[in-house]
C-alpha positions in Angstrom: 12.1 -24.7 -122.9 9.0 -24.2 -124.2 5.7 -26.2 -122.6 4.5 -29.1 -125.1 0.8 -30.3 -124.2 -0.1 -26.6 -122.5 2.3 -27.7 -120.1 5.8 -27.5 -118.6 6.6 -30.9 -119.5 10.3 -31.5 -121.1 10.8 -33.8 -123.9 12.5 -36.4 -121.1 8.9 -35.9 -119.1 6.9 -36.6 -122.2 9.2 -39.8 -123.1 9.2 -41.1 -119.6 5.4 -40.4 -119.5 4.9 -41.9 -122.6 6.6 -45.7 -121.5 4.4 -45.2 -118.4 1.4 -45.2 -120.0 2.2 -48.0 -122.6 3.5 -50.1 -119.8 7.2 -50.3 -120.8 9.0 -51.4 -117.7 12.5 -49.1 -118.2 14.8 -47.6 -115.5 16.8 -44.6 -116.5 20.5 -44.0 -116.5 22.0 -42.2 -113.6 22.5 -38.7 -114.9 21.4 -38.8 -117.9 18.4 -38.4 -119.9 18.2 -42.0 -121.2 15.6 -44.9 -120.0 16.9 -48.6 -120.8 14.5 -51.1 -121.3 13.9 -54.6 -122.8 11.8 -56.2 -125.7 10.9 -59.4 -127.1 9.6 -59.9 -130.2 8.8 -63.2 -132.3 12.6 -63.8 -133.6 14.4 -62.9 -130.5 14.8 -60.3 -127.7 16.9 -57.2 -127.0 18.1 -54.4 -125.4 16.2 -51.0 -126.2 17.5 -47.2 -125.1 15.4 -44.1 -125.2 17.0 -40.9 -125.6 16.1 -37.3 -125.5 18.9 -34.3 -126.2 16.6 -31.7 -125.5 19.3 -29.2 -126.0 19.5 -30.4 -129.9 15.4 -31.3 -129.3 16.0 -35.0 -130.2 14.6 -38.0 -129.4 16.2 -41.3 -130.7 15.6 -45.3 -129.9 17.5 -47.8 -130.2 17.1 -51.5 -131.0 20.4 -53.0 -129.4 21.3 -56.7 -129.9 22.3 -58.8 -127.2 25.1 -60.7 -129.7 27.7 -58.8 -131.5 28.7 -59.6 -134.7 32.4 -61.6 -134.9 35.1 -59.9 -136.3 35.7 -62.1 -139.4 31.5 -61.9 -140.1 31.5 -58.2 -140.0 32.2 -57.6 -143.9 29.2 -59.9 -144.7 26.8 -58.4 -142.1 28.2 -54.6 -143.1 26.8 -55.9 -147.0 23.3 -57.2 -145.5 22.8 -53.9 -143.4 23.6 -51.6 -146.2 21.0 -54.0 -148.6 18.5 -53.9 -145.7 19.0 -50.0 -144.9 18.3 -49.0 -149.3 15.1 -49.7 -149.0 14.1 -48.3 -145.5 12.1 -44.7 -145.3 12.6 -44.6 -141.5 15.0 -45.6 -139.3 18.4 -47.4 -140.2 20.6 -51.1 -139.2 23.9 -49.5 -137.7 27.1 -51.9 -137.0 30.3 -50.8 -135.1 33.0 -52.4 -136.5 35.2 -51.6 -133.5 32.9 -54.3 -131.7 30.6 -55.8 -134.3 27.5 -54.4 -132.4 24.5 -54.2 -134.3 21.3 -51.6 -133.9 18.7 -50.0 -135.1 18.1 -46.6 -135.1 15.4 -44.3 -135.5 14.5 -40.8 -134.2 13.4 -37.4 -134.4 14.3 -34.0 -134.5 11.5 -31.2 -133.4 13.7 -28.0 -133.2 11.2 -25.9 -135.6 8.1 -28.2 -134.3 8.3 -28.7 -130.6 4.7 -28.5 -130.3 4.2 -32.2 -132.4 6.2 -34.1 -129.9 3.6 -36.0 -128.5 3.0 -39.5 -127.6 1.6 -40.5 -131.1 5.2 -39.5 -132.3 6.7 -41.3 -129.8 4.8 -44.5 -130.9 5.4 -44.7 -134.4 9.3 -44.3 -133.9 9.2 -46.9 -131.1 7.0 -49.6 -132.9 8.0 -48.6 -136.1 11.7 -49.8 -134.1 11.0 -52.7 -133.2 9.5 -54.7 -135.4 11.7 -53.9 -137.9 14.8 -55.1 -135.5 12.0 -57.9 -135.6 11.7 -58.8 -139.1 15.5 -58.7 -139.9 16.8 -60.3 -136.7 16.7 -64.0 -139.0 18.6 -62.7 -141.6 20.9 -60.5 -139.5 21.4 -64.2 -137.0 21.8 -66.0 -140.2 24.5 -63.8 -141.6 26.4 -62.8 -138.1 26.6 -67.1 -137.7 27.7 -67.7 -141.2 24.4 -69.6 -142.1 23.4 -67.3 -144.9 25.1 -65.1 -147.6 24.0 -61.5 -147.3 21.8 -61.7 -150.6 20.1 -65.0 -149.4 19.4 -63.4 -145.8 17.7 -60.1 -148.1 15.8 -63.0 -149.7 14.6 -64.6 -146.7 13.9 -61.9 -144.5 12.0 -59.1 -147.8 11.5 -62.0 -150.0 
């Protein structure tokens, strides 16, 4: 593993570090090298996970609502993700169709630049996160309830 910051910090001690010092309150998953944690934003609140492979030198977040999409919505909301996702540079709506739960995802892979994973980095991809679960959670509530077609949620929530 090679030291990040002139230290001997691993990519799980700079994430964990990282929520510390932007005053996340987390806990991390027995075992494993993933911190839960909560956030509310101004449409709504949800679950968040942190994630580090360090032997693929990842890091990913994820934006994880509390309500999963009902089976017979799950055509509509798969339409509005894939509408919302085109015009995305970073990150990406994700919908398991098994269970109808919806996400966001963004991350980062620093195999060839170990060095840059830092807590700007780390920043970005988190806010960057969630306010874009954020700004879509209307349209994504108003499609998963039936309320709004998947063009008129694009509409509302880009328009």
């Amino acid at each position: 593993m090679s030291p990040l910051f002139g230290g001997n910090k691993s990519m799980f001690d700079t994430m964990q570090q990282f929520f510390k010092d932007d005053d996340w309150r987390f806990e991390r998953l027995e075992g494993k090298t993933i911190l839960k944690m909560g956030f509310k934003g101004e449409n709504g609140a949800w679950r968040c996970f942190a994630q580090i492979r360090e032997e693929q030198r990842q890091f990913l977040f994820y934006s994880i609502l509390d309500s999963n999409c009902p089976e017979g919505a799950r055509p509509n909301m798969a339409e509005f993700l894939t509408r919302a996702n085109y015009g995305l540079i970073t990150g990406n709506f994700e919908m398991d169709f098994s269970d109808g739960e919806v996400r966001f995802k963004t991350s980062l892979d620093v195999k060839e630049n170990e060095d840059k994973f830092g807590p700007g980095l780390i920043k970005r991809l988190v806010y960057l996160n969630v306010l874009m679960t954020d700004k879509y959670l209307p349209g994504i509530m108003g499609v998963m309830y039936g309320a709004l077609s998947p063009t008129e949620a694009i509409a509302k929530v880009e328009g």
